[in-house]
C-alpha positions in Angstrom: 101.1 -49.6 119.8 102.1 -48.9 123.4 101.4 -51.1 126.2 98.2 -49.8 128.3 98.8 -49.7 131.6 95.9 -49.9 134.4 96.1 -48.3 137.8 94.6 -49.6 141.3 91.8 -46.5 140.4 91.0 -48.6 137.0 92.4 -45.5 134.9 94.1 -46.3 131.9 96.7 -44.5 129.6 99.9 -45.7 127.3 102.8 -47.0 129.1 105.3 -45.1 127.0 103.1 -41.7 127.5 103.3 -42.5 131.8 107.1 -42.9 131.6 107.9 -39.4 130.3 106.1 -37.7 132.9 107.5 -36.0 136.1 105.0 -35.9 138.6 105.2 -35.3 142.4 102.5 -36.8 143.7 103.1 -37.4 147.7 100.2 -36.9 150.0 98.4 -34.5 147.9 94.7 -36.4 148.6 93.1 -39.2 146.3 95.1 -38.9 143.3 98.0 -41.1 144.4 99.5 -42.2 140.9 101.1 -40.6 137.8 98.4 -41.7 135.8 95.2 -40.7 138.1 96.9 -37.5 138.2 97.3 -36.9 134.6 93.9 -38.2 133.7 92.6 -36.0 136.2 94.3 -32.4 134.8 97.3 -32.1 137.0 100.0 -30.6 135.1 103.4 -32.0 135.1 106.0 -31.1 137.9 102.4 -29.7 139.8 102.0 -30.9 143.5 98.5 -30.2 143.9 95.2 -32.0 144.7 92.8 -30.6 141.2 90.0 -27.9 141.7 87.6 -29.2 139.2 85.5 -26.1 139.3 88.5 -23.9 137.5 86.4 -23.6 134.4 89.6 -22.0 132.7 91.5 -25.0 133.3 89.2 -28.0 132.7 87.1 -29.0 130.4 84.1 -31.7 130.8 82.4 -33.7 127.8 78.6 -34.8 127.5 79.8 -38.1 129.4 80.9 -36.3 132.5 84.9 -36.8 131.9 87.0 -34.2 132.5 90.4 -33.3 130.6 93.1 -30.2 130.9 91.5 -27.8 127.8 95.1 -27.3 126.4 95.7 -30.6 126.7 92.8 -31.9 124.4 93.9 -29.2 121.9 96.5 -31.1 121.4 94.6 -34.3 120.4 94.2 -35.4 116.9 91.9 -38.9 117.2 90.4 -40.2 114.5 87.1 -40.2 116.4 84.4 -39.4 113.6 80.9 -39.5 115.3 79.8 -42.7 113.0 82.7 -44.9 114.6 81.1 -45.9 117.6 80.7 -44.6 121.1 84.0 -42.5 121.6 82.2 -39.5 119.9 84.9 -36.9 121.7 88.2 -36.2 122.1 87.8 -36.3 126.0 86.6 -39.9 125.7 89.1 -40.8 123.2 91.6 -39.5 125.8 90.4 -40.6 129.1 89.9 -44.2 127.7 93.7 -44.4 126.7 94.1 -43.6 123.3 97.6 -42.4 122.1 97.8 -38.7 120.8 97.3 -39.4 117.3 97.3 -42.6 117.0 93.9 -44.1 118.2 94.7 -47.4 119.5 93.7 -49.0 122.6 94.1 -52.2 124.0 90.6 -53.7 122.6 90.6 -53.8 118.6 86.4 -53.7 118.7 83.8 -51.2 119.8 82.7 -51.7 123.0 79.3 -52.7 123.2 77.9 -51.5 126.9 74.8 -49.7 125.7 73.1 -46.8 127.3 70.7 -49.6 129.2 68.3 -46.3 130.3 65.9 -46.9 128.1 63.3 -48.7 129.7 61.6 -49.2 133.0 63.6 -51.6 135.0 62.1 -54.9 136.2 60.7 -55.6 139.4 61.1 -58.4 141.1 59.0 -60.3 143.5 62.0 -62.2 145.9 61.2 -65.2 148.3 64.0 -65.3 151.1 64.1 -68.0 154.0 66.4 -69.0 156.7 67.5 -72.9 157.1 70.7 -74.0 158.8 73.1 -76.9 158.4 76.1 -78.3 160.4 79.8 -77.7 159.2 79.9 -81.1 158.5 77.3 -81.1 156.0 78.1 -77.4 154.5 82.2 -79.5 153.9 80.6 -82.7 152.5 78.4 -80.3 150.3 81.4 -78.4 149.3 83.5 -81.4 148.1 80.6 -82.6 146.4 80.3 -79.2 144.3 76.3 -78.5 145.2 77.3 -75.3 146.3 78.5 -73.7 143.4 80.7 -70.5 144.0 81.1 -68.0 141.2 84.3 -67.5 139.0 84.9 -64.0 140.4 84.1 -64.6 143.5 87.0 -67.5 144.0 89.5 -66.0 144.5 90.4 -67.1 148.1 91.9 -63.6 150.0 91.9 -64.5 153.7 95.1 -65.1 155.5 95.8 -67.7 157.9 95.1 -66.1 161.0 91.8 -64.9 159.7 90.7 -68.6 158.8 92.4 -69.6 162.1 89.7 -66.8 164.3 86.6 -68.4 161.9 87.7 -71.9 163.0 88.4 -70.3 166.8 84.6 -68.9 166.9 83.3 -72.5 165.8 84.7 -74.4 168.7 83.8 -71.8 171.5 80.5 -71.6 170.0 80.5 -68.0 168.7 77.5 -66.8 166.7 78.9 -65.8 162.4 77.2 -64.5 159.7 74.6 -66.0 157.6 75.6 -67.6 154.7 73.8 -66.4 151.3 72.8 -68.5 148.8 70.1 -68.8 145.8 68.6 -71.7 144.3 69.9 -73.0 141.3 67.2 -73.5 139.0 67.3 -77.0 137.4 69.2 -78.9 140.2 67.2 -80.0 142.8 69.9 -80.1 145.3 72.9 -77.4 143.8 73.1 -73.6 145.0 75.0 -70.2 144.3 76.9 -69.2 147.2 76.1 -65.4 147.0 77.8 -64.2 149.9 80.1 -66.1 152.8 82.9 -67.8 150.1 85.9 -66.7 152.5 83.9 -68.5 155.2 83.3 -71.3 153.0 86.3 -71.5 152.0 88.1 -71.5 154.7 86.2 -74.3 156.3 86.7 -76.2 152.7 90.5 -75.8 153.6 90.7 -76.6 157.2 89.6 -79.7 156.7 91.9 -81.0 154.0 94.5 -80.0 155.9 95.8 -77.3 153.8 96.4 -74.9 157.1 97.0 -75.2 160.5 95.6 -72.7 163.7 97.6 -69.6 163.9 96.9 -67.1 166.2 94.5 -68.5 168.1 94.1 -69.8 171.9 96.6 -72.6 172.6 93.8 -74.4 174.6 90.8 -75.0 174.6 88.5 -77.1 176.8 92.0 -78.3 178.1 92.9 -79.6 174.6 95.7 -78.1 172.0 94.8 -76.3 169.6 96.8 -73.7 168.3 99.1 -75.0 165.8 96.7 -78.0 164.8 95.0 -79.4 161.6 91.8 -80.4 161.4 93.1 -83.8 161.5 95.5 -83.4 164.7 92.4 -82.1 166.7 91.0 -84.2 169.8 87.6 -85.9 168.7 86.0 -83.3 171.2 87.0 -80.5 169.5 86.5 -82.0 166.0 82.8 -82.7 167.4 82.5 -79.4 168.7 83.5 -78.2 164.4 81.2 -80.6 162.7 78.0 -79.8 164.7 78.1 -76.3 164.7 74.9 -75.0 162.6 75.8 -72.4 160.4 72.7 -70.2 159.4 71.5 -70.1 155.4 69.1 -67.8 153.9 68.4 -68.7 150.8 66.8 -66.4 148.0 64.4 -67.7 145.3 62.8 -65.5 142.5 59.4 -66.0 142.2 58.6 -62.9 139.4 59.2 -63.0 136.6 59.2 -66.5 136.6 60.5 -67.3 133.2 64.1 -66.3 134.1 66.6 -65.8 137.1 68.1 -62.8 136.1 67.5 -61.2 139.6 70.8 -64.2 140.1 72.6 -61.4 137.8 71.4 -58.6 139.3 72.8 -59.5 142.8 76.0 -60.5 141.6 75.9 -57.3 140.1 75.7 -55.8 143.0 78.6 -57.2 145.0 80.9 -57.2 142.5 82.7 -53.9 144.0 86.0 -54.4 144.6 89.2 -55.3 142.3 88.4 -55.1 138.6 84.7 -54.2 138.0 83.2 -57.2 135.6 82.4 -57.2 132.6 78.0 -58.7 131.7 79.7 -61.3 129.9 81.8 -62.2 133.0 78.9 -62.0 135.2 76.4 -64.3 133.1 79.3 -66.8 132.8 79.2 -67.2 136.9 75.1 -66.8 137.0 73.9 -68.5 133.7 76.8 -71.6 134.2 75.8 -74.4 132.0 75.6 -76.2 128.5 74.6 -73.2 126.5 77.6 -70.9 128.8 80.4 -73.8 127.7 79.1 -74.0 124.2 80.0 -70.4 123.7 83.0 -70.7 124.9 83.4 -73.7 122.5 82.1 -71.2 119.4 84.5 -68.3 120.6 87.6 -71.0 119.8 86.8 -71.8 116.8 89.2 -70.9 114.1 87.2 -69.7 111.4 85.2 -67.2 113.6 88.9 -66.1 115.4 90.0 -65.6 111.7 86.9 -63.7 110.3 86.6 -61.8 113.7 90.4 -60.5 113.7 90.5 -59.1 117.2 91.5 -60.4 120.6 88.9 -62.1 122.6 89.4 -60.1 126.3 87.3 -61.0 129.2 84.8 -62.9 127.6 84.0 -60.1 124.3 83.8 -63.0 121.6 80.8 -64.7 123.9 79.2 -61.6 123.9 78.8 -61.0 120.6 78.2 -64.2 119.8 75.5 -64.6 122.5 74.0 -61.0 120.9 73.8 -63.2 117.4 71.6 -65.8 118.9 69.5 -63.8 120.9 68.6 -61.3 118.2 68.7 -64.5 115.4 65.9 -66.7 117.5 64.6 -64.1 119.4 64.5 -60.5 117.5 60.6 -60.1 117.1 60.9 -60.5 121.2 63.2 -57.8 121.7 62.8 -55.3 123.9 65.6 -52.5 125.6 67.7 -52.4 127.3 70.1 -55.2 125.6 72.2 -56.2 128.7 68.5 -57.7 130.5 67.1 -58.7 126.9 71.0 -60.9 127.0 70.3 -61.9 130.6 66.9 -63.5 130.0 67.9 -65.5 127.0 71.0 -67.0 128.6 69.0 -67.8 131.8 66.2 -69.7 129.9 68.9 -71.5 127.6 71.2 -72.2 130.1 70.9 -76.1 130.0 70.2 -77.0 126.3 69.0 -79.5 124.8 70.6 -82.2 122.5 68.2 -80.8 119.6 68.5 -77.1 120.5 72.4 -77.4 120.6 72.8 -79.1 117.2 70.3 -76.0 115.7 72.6 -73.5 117.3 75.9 -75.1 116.4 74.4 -75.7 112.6 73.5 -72.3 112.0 76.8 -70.2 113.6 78.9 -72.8 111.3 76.5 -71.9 108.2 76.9 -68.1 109.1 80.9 -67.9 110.0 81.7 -70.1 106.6 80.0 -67.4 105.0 81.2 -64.4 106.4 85.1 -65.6 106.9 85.0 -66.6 102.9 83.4 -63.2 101.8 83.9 -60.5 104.2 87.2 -59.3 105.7 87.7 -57.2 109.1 87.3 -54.5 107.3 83.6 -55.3 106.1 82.7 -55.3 109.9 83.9 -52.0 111.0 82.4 -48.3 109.6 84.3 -46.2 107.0 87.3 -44.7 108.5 87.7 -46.9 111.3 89.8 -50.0 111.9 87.5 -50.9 114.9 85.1 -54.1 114.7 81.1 -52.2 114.9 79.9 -54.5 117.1 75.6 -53.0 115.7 77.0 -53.3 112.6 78.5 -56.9 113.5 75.4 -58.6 115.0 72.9 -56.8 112.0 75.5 -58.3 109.5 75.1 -62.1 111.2 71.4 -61.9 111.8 70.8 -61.1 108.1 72.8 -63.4 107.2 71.8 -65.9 108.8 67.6 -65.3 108.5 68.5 -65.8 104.8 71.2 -69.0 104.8 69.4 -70.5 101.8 69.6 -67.4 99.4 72.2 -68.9 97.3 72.8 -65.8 95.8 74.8 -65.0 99.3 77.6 -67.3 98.1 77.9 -65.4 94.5 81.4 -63.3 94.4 80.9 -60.0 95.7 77.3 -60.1 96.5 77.4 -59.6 100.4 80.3 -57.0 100.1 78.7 -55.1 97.4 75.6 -54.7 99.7 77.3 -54.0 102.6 79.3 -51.3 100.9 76.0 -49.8 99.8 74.9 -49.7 103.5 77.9 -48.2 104.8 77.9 -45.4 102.4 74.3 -44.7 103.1 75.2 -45.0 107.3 77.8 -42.0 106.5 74.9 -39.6 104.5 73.8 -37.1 107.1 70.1 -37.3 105.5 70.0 -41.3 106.0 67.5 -41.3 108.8 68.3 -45.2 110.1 72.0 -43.9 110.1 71.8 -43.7 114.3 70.7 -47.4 114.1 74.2 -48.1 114.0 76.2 -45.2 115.1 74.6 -45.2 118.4 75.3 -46.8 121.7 72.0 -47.2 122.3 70.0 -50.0 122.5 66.7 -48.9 122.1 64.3 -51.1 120.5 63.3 -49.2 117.6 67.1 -49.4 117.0 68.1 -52.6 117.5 65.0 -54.0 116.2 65.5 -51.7 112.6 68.7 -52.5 111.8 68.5 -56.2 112.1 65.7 -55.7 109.6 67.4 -53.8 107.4 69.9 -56.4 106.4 67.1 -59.4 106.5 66.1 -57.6 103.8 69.0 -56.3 102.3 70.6 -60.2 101.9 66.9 -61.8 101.0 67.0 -59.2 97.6 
């Protein structure tokens, strides 16, 4: 399989398939790259910004992408419309499969359900201004009670820009607020929403990792360009510690048996680079016992060896978070999936002893099962090499809802059923066949297959 290669536009297509094309791509308008201009339908050797409205020359799928028509005639993917969402050539192609071939860099189904289903919820939001000295926000800081997300660490500002931040502090120069939320739980620990550069930077100054650049040489008659924190006169270390920095914090007040309006922000801001992942999101917002725990359950050998794919940003805590949530929480489910996930990380976030040792007890009972019986190939739909992740999470919920049918340990029992199901899933007259061909995570859906195989493994 060739390498996948990912451009700055978040386009993706085989390495091997980029370096045998000729484009000339300079100044011709947004598609700057060799592979934004092929996934976009300008032809090789071509120096020209695309006219999407040629009808003759492009052609445009159900899910709004857009290939060259003789290009997709081309294609032969094995994309039959029971192997999961790629239901098109188009797809197929725009999401960097090989002609032919069918491989991409993800061994699994993605599971980002159409999440349209439902009405959205409303929130009622408390916000509130406070304010703090530098001083306290540092000690704060070092002491970890303001928590700043995974994604959001990444520390970008140069020198002279931490240098200016530091500059306005002394002269007394008003800077934006600082956003935080409330961290449900701990009394005295927040979420630094938005201001981590600022926070940062202030983090660094004062253990000495940089010195002023770019700044004035003096002020109030005292160096300081070129100084540490430490180096400063007391005046102008006074003039840094007192300064009040404005907070405003936001606290959820409705619904008020989850945060998941914490998601929802970071949601929100997460624009730039890489787009995240849910997974990665809830990791940053839900952070806790329950969020390390899967992580613990995503190592463990037996699952890695029944699950057979590569665990990328976070898609092994997924699923397994989907298994829990749909095994202790199915008759509560309710579309779309990624808020029904959001709401049942947020209220488990910081297990208990007992509630740990109930989850860790039945994933064991489940994964010895399913990595002595089943095979990767048990997991994915006829014809495909592609891990289902409906038909994954039905498998483990009915599974595990009937742990103590012994017959689930008899020699071909589970497969034997499963095979049964699959063939039925392929029948065009099956009518629960969209249950698990479907992106979608509508709650008749969702709900029916999971009782499908509680039933199918209780016979």
């Amino acid at each position: 399989m060739s390498e996948i290669i990912t451009c700055e536009q978040n386009n993706k297509m085989p390495k091997n398939l980029i370096e045998s094309l000729n484009f000339n791509q300079g100044g011709i308008g947004r598609h700057r790259c060799v592979l934004c201009a092929y996934q976009n339908g300008i032809k090789d050797g071509e120096s020209k910004a695309l006219d999407f409205t040629n009808e003759d020359e492009i052609e445009e799928c159900q899910h709004g992408r857009k290939a060259l028509k003789s290009s997709i005639k081309i294609i032969h993917i094995n994309q039959k419309p029971t192997q999961g969402r790629h239901k098109c050539a188009i797809c197929a192609y725009n999401l960097g499969y090989e002609i032919g071939v069918g491989d991409r860099e993800n061994d699994f189904d993605e599971f980002n359900e159409d999440e349209n289903e439902d009405e959205s919820p409303i929130y009622d939001i408390t916000t509130f201004g406070t304010s703090a000295d530098v001083r306290t926000i540092y000690n704060r800081l070092s002491k970890n009670k303001y928590y700043i997300p995974s994604f959001q660490r990444d520390y970008v500002w140069k020198v002279p820009q931490a240098s200016k931040l530091i500059e306005s502090l002394v002269m007394g120069l008003p800077i934006p607020s600082i956003f935080m939320a409330k961290d449900e739980g701990k009394d005295e620990n927040y979420y630094i929403i938005d201001g981590q550069q600022r926070l940062k930077s202030i983090e660094k100054f004062y253990n000495g990792e940089f010195a002023l650049e770019s700044v004035a040489k003096k002020l109030y008659g005292l160096d300081f360009n070129g100084k540490t924190y430490n180096e400063l006169e007391e005046k102008l270390k006074d003039r840094i510690d007192e300064y009040a920095i404005q907070l405003i914090i936001i606290k959820q007040d409705k619904p008020d048996d989850n945060n998941d309006s914490i998601y929802k922000i970071f949601e929100r801001i997460n624009t730039e680079g890489t787009k995240l992942l849910p997974q990665e999101i809830r990791a940053s917002s839900y952070h806790g016992k329950f969020n390390e725990l899967l992580s613990e359950l995503a190592n463990k050998q037996k699952w890695i060896d029944f699950i057979q794919m590569k665990n990328t940003r976070k898609s092994h805590e997924e699923l397994i978070l989907r298994f829990f949530a749909l095994y202790f929480d199915l008759e509560n489910y309710k579309s779309p999936m990624k808020h029904f996930l959001n709401v049942y990380m947020s209220k488990n976030r910081h297990l208990k002893y007992n509630q740990k040792q109930d989850i860790e007890n039945i994933f064991e009972k489940t994964i010895n099962i399913c990595s002595q019986f089943l095979t990767k190939e048990d997991i994915c739909l006829i014809g495909s090499n592609r891990v289902n992740t409906q038909l994954l999470d039905s498998i483990l919920v009915g599974i595990a809802k009937n742990i103590d049918n012994q017959k689930l340990v008899n020699s071909g029992y589970i497969k034997n059923k499963l095979d049964d199901l699959k063939a039925n899933i392929e029948k065009e007259d099956y009518k629960q066949r969209e249950y698990w061909e479907s992106r979608n995570s509508k709650t008749e859906f969702v709900k029916g297959r999971c009782e499908i195989t509680i039933q199918l493994f209780g016979e």
